[in-house]
SEGUMI-233658 format. One record per residue (C-alpha): residue number from 0; residue in one letter; x, y, z. Coordinates in nm, 2 decimals, decimal comma. Example, Ala and Ser with C-alpha at 12.3 -4.5 7.8 and 13.67 -1.06 7.14 Angstrom:
+-----+---+--------+--------+--------+
!   k ! r !     xx !     yy !     zz !
+-----+---+--------+--------+--------+
!   0 ! a !   1,23 !  -0,45 !   0,78 !
!   1 ! s !   1,37 !  -0,11 !   0,71 !
+-----+---+--------+--------+--------+
//
This chain:
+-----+---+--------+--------+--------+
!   k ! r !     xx !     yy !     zz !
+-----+---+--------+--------+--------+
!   0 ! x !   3,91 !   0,40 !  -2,19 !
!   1 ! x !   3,90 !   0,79 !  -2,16 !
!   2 ! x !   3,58 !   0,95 !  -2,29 !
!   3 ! x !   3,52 !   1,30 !  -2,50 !
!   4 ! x !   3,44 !   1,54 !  -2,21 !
!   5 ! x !   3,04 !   1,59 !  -2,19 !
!   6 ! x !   3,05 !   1,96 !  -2,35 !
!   7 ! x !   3,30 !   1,85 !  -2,65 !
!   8 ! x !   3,04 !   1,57 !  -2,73 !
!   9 ! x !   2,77 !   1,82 !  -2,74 !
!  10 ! x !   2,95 !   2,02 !  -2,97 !
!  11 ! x !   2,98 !   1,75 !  -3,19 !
!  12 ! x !   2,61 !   1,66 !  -3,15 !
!  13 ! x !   2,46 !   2,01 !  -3,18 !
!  14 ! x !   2,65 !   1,98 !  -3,55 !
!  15 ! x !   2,37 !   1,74 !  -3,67 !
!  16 ! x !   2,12 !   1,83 !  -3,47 !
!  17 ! x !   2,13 !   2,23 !  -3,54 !
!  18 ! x !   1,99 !   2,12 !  -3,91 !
!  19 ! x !   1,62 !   2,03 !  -3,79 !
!  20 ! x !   1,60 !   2,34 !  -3,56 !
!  21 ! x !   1,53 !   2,11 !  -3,27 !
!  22 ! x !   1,29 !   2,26 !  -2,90 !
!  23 ! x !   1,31 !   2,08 !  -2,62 !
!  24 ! x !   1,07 !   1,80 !  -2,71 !
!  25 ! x !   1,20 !   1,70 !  -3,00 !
!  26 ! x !   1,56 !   1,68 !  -2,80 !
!  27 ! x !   1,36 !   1,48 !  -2,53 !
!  28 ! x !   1,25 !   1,27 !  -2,78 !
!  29 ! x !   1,60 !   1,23 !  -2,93 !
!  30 ! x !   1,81 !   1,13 !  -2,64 !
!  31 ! x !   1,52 !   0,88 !  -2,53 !
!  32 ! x !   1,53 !   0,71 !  -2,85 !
!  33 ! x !   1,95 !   0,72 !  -2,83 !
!  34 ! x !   1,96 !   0,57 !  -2,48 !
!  35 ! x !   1,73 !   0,27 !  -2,62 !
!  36 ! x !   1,96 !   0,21 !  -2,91 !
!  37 ! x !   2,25 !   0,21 !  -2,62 !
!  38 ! x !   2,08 !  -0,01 !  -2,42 !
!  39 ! x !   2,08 !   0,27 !  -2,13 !
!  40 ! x !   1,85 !   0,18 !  -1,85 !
!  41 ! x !   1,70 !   0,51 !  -1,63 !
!  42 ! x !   1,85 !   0,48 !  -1,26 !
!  43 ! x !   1,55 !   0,55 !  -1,07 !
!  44 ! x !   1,60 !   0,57 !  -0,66 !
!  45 ! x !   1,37 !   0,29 !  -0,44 !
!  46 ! x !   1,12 !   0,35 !  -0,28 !
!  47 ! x !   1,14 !   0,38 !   0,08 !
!  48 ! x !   0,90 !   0,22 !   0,28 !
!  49 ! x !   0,70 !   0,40 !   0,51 !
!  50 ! x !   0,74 !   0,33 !   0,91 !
!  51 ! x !   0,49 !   0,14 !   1,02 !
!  52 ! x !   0,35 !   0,03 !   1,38 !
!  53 ! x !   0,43 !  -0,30 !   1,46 !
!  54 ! x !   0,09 !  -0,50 !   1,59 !
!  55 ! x !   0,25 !  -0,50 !   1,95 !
!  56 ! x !   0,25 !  -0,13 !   1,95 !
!  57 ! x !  -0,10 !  -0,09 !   1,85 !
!  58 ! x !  -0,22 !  -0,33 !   2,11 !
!  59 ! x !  -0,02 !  -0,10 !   2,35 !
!  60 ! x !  -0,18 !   0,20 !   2,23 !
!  61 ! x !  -0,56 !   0,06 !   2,26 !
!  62 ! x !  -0,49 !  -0,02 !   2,61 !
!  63 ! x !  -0,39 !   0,30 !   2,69 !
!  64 ! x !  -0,75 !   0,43 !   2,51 !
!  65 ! x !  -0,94 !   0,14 !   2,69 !
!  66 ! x !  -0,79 !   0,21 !   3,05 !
!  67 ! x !  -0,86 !   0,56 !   2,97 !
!  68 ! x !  -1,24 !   0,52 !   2,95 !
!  69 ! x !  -1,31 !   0,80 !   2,73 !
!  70 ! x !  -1,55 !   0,68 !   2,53 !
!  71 ! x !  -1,52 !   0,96 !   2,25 !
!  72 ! x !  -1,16 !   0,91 !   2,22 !
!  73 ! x !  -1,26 !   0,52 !   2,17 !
!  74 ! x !  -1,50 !   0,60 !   1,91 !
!  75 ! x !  -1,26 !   0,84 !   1,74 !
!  76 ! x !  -0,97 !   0,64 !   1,75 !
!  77 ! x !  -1,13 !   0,35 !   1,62 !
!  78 ! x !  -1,33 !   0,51 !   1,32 !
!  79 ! x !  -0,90 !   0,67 !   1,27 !
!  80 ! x !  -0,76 !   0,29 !   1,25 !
!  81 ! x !  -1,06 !   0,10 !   1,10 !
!  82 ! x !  -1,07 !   0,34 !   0,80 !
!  83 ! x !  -0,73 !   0,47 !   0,76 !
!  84 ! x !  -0,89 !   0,84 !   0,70 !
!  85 ! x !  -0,61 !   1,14 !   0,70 !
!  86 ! x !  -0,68 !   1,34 !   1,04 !
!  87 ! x !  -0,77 !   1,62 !   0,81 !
!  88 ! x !  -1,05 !   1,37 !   0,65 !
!  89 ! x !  -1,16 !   1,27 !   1,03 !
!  90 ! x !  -1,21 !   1,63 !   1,18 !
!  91 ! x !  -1,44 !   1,72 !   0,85 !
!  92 ! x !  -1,66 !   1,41 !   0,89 !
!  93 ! x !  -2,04 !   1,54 !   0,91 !
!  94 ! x !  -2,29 !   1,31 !   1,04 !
!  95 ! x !  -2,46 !   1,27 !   0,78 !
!  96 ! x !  -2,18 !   1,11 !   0,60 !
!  97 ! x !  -2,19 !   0,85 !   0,79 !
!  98 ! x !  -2,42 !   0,56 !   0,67 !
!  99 ! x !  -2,46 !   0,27 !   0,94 !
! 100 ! x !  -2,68 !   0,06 !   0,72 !
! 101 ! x !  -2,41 !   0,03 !   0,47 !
! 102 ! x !  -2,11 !   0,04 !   0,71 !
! 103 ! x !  -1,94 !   0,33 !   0,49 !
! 104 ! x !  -1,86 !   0,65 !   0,54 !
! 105 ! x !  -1,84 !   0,91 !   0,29 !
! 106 ! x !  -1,50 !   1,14 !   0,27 !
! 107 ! x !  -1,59 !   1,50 !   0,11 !
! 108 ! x !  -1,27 !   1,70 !  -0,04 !
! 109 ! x !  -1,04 !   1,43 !   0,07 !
! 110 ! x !  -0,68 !   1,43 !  -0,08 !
! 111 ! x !  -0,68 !   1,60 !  -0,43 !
! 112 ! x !  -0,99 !   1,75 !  -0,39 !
! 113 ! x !  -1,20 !   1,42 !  -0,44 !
! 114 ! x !  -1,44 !   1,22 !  -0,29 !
! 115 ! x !  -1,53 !   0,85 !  -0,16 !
! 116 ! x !  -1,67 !   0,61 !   0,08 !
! 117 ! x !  -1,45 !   0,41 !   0,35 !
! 118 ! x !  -1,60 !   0,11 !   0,50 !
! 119 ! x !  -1,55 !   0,05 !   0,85 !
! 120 ! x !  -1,63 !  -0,30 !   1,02 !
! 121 ! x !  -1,98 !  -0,45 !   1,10 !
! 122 ! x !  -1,87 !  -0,50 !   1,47 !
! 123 ! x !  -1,80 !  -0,13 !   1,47 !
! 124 ! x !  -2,16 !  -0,03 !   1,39 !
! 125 ! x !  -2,32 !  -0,04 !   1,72 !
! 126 ! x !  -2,00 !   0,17 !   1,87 !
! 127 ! x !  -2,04 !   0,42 !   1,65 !
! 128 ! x !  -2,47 !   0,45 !   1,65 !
! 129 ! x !  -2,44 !   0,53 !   1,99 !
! 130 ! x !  -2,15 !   0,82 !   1,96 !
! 131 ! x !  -2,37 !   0,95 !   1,67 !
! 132 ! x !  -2,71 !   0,93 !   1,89 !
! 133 ! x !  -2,53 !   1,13 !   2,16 !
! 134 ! x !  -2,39 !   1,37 !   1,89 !
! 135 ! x !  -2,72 !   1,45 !   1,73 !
! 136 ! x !  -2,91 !   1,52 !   2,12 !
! 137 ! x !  -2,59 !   1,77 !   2,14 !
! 138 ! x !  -2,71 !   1,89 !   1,76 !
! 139 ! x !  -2,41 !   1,89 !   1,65 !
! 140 ! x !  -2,29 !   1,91 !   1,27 !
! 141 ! x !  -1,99 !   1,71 !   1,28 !
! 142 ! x !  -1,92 !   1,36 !   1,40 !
! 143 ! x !  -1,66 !   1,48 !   1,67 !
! 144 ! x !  -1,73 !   1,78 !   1,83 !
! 145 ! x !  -1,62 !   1,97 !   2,12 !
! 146 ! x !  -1,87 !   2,09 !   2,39 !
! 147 ! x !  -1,87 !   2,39 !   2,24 !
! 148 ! x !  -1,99 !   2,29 !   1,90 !
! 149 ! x !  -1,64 !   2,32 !   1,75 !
! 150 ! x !  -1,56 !   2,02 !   1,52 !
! 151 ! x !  -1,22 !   1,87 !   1,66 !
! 152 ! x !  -0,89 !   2,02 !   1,47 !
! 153 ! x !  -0,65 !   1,81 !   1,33 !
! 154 ! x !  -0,37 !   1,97 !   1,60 !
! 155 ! x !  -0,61 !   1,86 !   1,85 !
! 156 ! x !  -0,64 !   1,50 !   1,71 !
! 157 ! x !  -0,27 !   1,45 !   1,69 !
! 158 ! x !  -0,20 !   1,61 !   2,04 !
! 159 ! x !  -0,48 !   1,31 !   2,16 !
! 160 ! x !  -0,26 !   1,02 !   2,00 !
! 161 ! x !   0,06 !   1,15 !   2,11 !
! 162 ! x !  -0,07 !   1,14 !   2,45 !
! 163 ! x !  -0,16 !   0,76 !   2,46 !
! 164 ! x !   0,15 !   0,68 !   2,23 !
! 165 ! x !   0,36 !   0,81 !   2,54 !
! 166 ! x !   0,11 !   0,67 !   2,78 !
! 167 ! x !   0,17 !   0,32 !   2,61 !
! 168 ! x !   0,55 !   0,35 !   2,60 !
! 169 ! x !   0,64 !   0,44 !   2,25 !
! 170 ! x !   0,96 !   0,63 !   2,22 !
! 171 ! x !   0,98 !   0,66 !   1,86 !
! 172 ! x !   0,80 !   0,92 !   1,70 !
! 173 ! x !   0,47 !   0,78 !   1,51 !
! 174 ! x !   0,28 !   1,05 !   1,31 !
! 175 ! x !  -0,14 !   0,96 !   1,26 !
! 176 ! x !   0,02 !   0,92 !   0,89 !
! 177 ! x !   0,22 !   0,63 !   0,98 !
! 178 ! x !  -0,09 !   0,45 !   1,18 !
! 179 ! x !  -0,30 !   0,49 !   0,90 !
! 180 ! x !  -0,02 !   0,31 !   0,71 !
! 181 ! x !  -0,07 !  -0,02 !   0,92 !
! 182 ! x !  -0,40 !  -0,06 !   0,83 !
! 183 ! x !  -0,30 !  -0,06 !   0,44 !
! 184 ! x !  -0,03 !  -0,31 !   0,52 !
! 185 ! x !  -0,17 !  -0,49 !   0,75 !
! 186 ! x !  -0,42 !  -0,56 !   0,52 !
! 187 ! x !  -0,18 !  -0,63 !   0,23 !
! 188 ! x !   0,00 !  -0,89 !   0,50 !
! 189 ! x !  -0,36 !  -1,07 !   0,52 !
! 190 ! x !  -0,35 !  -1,12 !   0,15 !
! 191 ! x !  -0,57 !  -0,84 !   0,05 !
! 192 ! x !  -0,52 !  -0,71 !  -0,32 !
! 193 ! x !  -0,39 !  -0,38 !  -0,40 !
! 194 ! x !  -0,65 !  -0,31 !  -0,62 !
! 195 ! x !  -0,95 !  -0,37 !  -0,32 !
! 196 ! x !  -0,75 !  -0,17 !  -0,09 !
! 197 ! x !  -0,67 !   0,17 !  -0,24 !
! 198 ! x !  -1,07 !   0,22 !  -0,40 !
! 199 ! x !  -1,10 !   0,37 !  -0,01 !
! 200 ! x !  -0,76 !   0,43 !   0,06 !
! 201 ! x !  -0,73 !   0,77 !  -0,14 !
! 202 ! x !  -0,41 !   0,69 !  -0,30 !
! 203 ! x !  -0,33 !   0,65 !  -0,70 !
! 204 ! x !  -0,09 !   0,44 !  -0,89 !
! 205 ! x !   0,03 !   0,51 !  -1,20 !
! 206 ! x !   0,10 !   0,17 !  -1,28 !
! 207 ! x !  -0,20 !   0,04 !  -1,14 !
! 208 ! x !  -0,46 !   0,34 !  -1,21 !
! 209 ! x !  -0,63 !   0,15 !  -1,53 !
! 210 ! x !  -0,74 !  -0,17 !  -1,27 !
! 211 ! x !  -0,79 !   0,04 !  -0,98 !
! 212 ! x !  -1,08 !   0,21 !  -1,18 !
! 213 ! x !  -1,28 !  -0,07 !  -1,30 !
! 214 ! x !  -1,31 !  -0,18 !  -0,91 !
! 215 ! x !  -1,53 !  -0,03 !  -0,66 !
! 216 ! x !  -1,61 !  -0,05 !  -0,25 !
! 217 ! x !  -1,89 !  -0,25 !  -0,31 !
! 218 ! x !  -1,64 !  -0,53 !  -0,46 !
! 219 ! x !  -1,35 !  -0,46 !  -0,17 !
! 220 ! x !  -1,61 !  -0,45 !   0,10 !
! 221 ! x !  -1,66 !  -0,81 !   0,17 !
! 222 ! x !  -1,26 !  -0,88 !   0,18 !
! 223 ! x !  -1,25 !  -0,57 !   0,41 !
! 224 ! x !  -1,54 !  -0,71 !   0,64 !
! 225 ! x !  -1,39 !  -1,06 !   0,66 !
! 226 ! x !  -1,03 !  -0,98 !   0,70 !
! 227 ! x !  -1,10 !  -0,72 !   0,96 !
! 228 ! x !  -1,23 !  -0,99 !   1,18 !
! 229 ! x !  -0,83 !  -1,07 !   1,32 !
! 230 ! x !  -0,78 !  -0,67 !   1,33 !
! 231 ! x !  -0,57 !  -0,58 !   1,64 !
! 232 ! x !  -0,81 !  -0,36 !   1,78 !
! 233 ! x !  -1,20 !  -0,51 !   1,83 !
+-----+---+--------+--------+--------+
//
């Protein structure tokens, strides 16, 4: 079957339409109601899924970090994985965001310009006293800091885990995005809801917005505490 050329067609259309003076919203609103009656679907492109770490890559990459005996990069590498913070979230971390009774940490300005807390396990809480105890005999403002009282910058961060990616003997190129992606499947792969990851995760779904909001941390907590208990990295 040969079809009226796309222009010739609109020719003929703009005949009936010209009538009601259309704008572009009513148009809009036209041809959406015309592709239903044609039983058009919208092609829409999938979604690709990120690249993610596989668990015997991460167990590479802590070795490196535990051989290394840097007890800093421990301490910031673990609060990076644990949490799944953006390095730009991680180098703006003050301590008194932190709140060891509550095992959360509150992210100021994150992504979007919002706020909100990350948990980060129980078995991480002593860990991380100490680095802050240190921190604070240093006086320092932010939970990583340099010896000269500069917080760390996010080049600096990624310059750290390229180091021990290579040390480890991974080839391919793994961004800090992408290892914050394993702890969001990896959770998922444990049988963690969606909807009690992303209240600390940072990210928005359209389709799932409405029953992300009537969920908070204090509900996906106690699924993150017990579920981080097989975590890779202890």
């Amino acid at each position: 079957m040969t079809r009226t050329p796309a222009r010739t067609k609109a020719k003929e259309l703009a005949k009936f339409l010209r009538t009601e003076r259309p704008d572009y919203a009513y148009l809009k609103s036209v041809f959406r109601e015309l592709r239903k009656e044609l039983e058009i679907e919208v092609e829409r492109p999938s979604a690709r899924l990120p690249e993610v770490p596989t668990e015997e890559e991460i167990r590479a990459f802590y070795q490196q970090v535990w051989q290394a005996r840097k007890f800093t990069d421990m301490v910031l590498i673990k609060t990076l994985f644990y949490t799944g913070v953006r390095v730009s979230e991680l180098v703006n971390i003050r301590l008194q965001e932190v709140d060891l009774e509550r095992c959360q940490i509150r992210i100021c300005l994150g992504k979007g310009g919002k706020d909100r807390m990350v948990p980060f396990p129980h078995a991480f809480r002593e860990l991380l006293g100490l680095h802050i105890q240190q921190m604070q005999q240093k006086q320092a403002c932010y939970l990583f800091e340099s010896v000269r009282k500069h917080k760390y910058s996010d080049r600096g961060v990624r310059r750290m885990l390229e180091r021990y990616a290579v040390a480890a003997g991974i080839t391919r190129s793994l961004s800090p995005h992408k290892w914050r992606h394993f702890l969001f499947t990896w959770l998922k792969a444990q049988g963690v809801d969606d909807a009690l990851i992303q209240p600390y995760s940072g990210h928005e779904s359209r389709q799932s917005l409405e029953i992300y909001s009537r969920l908070s941390l204090g509900e996906a907590q106690p699924v993150y505490e017990q579920t981080m208990g097989t975590f890779p990295i202890q």
